[in-house]
C-alpha positions as CSV (number, residue, x, y, z in Angstrom):
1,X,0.0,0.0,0.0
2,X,2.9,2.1,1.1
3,X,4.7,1.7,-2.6
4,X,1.1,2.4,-4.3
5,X,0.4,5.7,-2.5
6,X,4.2,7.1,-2.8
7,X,4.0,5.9,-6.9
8,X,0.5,8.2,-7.1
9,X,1.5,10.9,-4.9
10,X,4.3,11.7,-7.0
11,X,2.8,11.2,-10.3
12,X,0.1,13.7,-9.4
13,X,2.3,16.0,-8.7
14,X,4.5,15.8,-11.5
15,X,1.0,16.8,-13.3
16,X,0.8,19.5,-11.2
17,X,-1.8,18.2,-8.5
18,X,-1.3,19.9,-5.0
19,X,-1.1,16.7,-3.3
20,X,-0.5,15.7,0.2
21,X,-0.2,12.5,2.2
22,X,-1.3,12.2,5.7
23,X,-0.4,8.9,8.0
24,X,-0.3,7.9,10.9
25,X,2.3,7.6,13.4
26,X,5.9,8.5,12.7
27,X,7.5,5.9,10.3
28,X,9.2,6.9,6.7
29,X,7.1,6.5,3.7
30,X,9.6,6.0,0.6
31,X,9.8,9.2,-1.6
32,X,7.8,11.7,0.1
33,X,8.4,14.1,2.6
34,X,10.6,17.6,2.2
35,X,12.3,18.2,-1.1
36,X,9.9,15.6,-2.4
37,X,7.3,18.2,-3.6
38,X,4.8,16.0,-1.6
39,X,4.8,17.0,2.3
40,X,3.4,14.4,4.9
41,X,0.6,15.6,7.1
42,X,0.9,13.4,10.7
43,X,-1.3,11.9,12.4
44,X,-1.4,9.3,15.9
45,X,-0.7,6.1,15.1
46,X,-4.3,4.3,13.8
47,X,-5.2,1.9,16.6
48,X,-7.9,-0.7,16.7
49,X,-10.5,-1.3,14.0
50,X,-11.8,2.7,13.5
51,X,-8.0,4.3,14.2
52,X,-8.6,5.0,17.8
53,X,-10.2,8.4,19.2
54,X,-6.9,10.4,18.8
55,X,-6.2,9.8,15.1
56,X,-10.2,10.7,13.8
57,X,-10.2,14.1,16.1
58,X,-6.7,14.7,14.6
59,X,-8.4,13.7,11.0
60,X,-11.2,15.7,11.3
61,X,-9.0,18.9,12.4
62,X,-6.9,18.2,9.1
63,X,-9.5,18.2,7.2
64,X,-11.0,21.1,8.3
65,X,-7.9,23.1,7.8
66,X,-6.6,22.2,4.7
67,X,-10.2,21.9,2.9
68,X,-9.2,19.1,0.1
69,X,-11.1,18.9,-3.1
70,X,-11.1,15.2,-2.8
71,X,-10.1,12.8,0.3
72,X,-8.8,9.3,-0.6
73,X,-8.7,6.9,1.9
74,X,-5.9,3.6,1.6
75,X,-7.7,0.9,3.1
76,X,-11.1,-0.2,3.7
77,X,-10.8,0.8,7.5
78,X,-11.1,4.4,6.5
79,X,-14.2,4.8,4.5
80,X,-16.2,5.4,7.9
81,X,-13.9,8.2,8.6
82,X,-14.2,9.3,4.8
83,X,-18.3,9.5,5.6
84,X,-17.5,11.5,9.8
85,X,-14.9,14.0,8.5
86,X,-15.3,14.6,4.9
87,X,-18.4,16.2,4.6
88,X,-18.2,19.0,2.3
89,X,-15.3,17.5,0.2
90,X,-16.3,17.0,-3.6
91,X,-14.8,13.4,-4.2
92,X,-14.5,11.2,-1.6
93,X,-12.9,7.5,-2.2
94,X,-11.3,4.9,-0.4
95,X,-9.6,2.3,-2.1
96,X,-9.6,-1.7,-1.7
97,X,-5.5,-2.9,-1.8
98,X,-6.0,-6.3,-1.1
99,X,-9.0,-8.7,1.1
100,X,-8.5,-12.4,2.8
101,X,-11.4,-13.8,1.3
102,X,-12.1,-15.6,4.4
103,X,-13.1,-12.2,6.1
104,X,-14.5,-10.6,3.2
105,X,-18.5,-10.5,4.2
106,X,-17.5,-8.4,7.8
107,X,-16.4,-5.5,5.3
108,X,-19.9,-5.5,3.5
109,X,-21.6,-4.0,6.3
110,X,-19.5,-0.8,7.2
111,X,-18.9,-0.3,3.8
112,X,-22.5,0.0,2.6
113,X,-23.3,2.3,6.4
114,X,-20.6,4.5,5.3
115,X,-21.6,5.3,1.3
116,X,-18.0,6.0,0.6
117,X,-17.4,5.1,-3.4
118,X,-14.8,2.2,-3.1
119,X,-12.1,1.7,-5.8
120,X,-10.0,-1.2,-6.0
121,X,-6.4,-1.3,-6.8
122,X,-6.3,-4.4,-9.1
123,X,-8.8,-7.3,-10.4
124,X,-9.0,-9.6,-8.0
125,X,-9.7,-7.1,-4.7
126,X,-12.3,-5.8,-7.6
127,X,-13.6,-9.5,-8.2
128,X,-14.1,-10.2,-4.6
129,X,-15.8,-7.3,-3.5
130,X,-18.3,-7.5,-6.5
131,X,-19.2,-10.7,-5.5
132,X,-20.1,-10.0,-1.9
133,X,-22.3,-7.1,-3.5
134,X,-19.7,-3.9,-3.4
135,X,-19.8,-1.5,-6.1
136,X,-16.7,-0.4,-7.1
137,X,-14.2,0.9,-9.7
138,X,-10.8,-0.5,-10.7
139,X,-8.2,2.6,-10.3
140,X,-4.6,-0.1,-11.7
141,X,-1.4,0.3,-10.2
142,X,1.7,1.2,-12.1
143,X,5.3,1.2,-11.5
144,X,8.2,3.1,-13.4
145,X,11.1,1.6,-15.5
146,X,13.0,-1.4,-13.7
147,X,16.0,-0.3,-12.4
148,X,19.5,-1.4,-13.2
149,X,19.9,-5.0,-11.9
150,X,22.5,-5.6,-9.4
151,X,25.5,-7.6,-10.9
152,X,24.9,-10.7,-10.7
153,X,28.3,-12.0,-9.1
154,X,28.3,-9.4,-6.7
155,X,24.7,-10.3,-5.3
156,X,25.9,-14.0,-5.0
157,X,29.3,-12.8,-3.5
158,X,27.7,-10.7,-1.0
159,X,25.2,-12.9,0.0
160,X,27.5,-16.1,-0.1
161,X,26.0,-18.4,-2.5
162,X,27.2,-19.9,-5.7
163,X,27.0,-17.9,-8.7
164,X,26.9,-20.8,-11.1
165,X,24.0,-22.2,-9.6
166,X,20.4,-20.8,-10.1
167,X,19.1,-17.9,-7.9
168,X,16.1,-17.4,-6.9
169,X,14.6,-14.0,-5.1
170,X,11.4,-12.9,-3.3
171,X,10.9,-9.4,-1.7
172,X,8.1,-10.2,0.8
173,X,6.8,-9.5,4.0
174,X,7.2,-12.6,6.7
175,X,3.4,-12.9,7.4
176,X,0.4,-15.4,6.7
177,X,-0.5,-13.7,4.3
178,X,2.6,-13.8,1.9
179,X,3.0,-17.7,3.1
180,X,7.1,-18.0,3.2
181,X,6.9,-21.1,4.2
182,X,5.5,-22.7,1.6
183,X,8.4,-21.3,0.0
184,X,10.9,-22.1,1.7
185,X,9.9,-25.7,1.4
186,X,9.3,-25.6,-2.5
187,X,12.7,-23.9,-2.8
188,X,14.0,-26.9,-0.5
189,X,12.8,-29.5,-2.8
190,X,15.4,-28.5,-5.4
191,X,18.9,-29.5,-5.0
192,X,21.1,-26.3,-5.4
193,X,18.6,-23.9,-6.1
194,X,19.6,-20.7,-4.1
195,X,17.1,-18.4,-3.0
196,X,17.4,-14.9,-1.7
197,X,14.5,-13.8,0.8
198,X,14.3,-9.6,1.3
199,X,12.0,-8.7,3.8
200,X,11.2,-9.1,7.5
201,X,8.0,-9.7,9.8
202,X,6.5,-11.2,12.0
203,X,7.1,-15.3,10.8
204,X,10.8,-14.4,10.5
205,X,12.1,-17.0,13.7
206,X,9.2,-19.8,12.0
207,X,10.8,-19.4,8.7
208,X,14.4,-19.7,10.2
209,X,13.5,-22.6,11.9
210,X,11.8,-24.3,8.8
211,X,15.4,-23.5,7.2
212,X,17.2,-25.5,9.3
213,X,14.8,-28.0,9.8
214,X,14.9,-28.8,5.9
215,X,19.1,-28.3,6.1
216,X,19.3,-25.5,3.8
217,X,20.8,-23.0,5.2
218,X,23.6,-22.9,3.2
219,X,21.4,-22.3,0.2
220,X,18.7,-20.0,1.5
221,X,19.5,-16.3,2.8
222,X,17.0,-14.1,4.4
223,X,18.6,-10.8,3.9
224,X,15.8,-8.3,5.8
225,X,14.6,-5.4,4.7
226,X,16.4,-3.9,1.1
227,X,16.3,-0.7,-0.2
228,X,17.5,-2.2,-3.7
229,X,15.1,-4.8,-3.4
230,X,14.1,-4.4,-7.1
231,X,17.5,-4.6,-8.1
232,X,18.1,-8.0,-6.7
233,X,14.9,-9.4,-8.4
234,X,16.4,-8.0,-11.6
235,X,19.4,-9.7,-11.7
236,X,17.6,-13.5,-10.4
237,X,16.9,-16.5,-12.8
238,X,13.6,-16.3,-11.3
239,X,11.1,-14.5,-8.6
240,X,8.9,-16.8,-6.7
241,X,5.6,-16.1,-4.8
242,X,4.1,-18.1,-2.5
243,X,1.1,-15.5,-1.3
244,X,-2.5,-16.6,-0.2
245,X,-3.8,-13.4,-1.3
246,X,-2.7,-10.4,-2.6
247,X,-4.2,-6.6,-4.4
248,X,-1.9,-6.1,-7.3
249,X,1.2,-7.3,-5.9
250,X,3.7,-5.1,-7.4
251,X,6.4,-7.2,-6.9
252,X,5.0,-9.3,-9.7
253,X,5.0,-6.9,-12.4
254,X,8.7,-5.5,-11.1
255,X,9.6,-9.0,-11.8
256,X,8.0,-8.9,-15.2
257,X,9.1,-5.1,-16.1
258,X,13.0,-6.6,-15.3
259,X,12.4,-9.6,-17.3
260,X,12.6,-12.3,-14.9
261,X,10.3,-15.1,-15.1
262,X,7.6,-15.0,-12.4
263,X,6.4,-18.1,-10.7
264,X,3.6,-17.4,-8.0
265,X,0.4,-19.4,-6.4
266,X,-2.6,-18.7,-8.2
267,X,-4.3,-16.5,-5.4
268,X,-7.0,-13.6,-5.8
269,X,-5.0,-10.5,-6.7
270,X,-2.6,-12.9,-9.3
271,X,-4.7,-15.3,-11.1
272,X,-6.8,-12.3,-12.3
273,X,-4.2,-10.1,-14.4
274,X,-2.1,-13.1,-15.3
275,X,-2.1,-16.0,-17.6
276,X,-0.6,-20.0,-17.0
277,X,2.1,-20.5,-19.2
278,X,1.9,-16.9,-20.7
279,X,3.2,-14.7,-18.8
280,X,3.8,-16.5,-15.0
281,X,3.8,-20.3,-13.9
282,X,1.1,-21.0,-11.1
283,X,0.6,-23.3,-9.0
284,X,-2.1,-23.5,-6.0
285,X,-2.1,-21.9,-2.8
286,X,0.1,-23.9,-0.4
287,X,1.4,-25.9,-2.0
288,X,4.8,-26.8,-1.9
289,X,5.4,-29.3,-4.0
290,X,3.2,-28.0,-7.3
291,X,5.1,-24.6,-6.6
292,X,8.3,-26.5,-6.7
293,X,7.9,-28.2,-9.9
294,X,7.3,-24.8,-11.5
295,X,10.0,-23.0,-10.2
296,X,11.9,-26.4,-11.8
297,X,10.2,-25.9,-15.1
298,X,11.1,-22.0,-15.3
299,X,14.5,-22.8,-14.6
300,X,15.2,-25.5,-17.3
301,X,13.1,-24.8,-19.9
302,X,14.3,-22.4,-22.3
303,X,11.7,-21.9,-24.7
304,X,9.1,-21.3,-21.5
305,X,11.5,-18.9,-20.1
306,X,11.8,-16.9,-23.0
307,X,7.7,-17.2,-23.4
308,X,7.7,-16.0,-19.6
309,X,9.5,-13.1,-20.2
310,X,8.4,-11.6,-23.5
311,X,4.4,-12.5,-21.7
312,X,5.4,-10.3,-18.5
313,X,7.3,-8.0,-20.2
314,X,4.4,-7.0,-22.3
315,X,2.1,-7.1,-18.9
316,X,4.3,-4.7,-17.2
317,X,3.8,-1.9,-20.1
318,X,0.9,-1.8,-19.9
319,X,0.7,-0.5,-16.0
320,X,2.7,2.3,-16.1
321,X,2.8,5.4,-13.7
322,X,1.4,7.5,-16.3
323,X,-1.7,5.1,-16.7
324,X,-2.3,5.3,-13.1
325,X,-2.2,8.8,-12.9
326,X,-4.4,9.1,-16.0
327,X,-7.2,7.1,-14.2
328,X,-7.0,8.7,-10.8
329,X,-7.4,12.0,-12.3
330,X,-11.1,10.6,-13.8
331,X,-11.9,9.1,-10.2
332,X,-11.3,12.5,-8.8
333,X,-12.8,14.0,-11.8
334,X,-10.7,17.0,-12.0
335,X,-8.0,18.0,-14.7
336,X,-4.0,18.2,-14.2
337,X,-3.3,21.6,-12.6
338,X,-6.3,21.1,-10.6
């Protein structure tokens, strides 16, 4: 969500949208901030289900004092405060970045009470809410050109692991949700296929235990949080994903924009925008040993890789920063320099 609203902060601005971000608490967000163009308006730290007394008294005074044109909430959990504190404002939105479809039906309710028009960052957040009865819009993510790909040799070097052997990468958080384990074990599977882990959370010390468990540590790395995370996917044989559910997972099409073949379970939020075979090999969620035997494939086969690529490559185009922009500015329904 984080990478989504930094992307389309900056892009409005560079169209000359007078655009500000306000979040709660006091953590980073990548790219904004002074000498960005787009300042960050602070808030309490969002607590509980409605954000906590502090943070919709502070939201309301925000509002009130900078008088937006539109409000945009990130995440379903807003849209009640969209309805409290935005009265007055011409466009009000919040948008849908990803849903567990086992708790979809308890957003139905709130959602409906508040009358907030919902958007939804991708096809399959779209897909589920329409089918619990949600009306919404799809506003697509985008992501700029792929950045130069770290050197190959100096990623293995760094990271210890054998250069002449395949490499695999993931840029994930450790959570449920995103389902390292299954990962870990379908990377396991494969004799002297190296995998390279970027990201942190809270199933880190499960998936380190798994690790040595299985007796790979010599061939897996979990390397935290990275900055460059792009750059490593860039210069792997493949990216893997292993997620239950996702919104548009962007670390799909920065795998596809860098032209690495994508392997990923075939979860809402992927199975939507992507074709088997095409453009990504899927497998089904949670399992290990499907997931392993198309990482295998994308590895050996040639003429599949090559497929894989050109597929994603073409997929990435088409969900550029530009086109992002382009349809927020309809949602919103003002014009650049507005």
């Amino acid at each position: 969500m984080q990478g989504v609203v930094s992307t389309l902060a900056l892009g409005l601005r560079s169209r000359g949208v007078d655009v500000a971000v306000a979040v709660g608490g006091d953590l980073p967000v990548d790219g904004l901030g002074p000498g960005s163009g787009v300042p960050l308006l602070r808030l309490p730290r969002f607590s509980g289900r409605t954000g906590g007394v502090a943070f919709a008294r502070a939201f309301r005074k925000l509002v009130r004092r900078e008088q937006p044109v539109v409000l945009h909430g990130h995440g379903l959990r807003l849209a009640p405060l969209l309805r409290l504190c935005g009265r007055g404002v011409d466009v009000r939105v919040v948008t849908c970045h990803g849903l567990d479809p086992r708790t979809l039906s308890s957003v139905v309710r709130p959602l409906r009470i508040s009358r907030i028009h919902v958007a939804a960052c991708g096809e399959g957040p779209l897909r589920l809410l329409q089918e619990v009865g949600v009306d919404a819009s799809l506003l697509p993510v985008g992501i700029g050109p792929a950045p130069q790909p770290v050197i190959r040799s100096t990623l293995a070097k760094s990271c210890d692991l054998d250069p002449s052997q395949p490499i695999v990468a993931a840029a994930i958080r450790l959570t449920p949700q995103k389902d390292p384990l299954t990962m870990i074990r379908a990377v396991a599977a494969l004799e002297e296929v190296q995998l390279v882990l970027c990201g942190d959370g809270p199933l880190e010390q499960e998936v380190r235990e798994l690790i040595d468990e299985l007796h790979v540590a010599h061939r897996i790395r979990l390397v935290g949080f990275r900055s460059d995370a792009r750059a490593i996917l860039g210069a792997a044989d493949v990216v893997l994903l292993s997620s239950v559910w996702e919104g548009h997972v962007l670390v799909g099409l920065e795998a596809m924009s860098a032209g690495v073949p994508l392997v990923a379970t075939a979860c809402p939020g992927i199975e939507e925008w992507t074709t088997d075979g095409i453009n990504i090999l899927l497998a089904p969620v949670g399992d290990s040993e499907a997931l392993s035997r198309q990482l295998e494939r994308a590895l050996t086969d040639q003429a599949l890789r090559m497929q894989l690529i050109n597929g994603g490559v073409a997929v990435a185009s088409r969900h550029t920063i530009a086109t992002m922009v382009a349809s927020h500015l309809r949602e919103y329904k003002i014009s650049p320099g507005g």
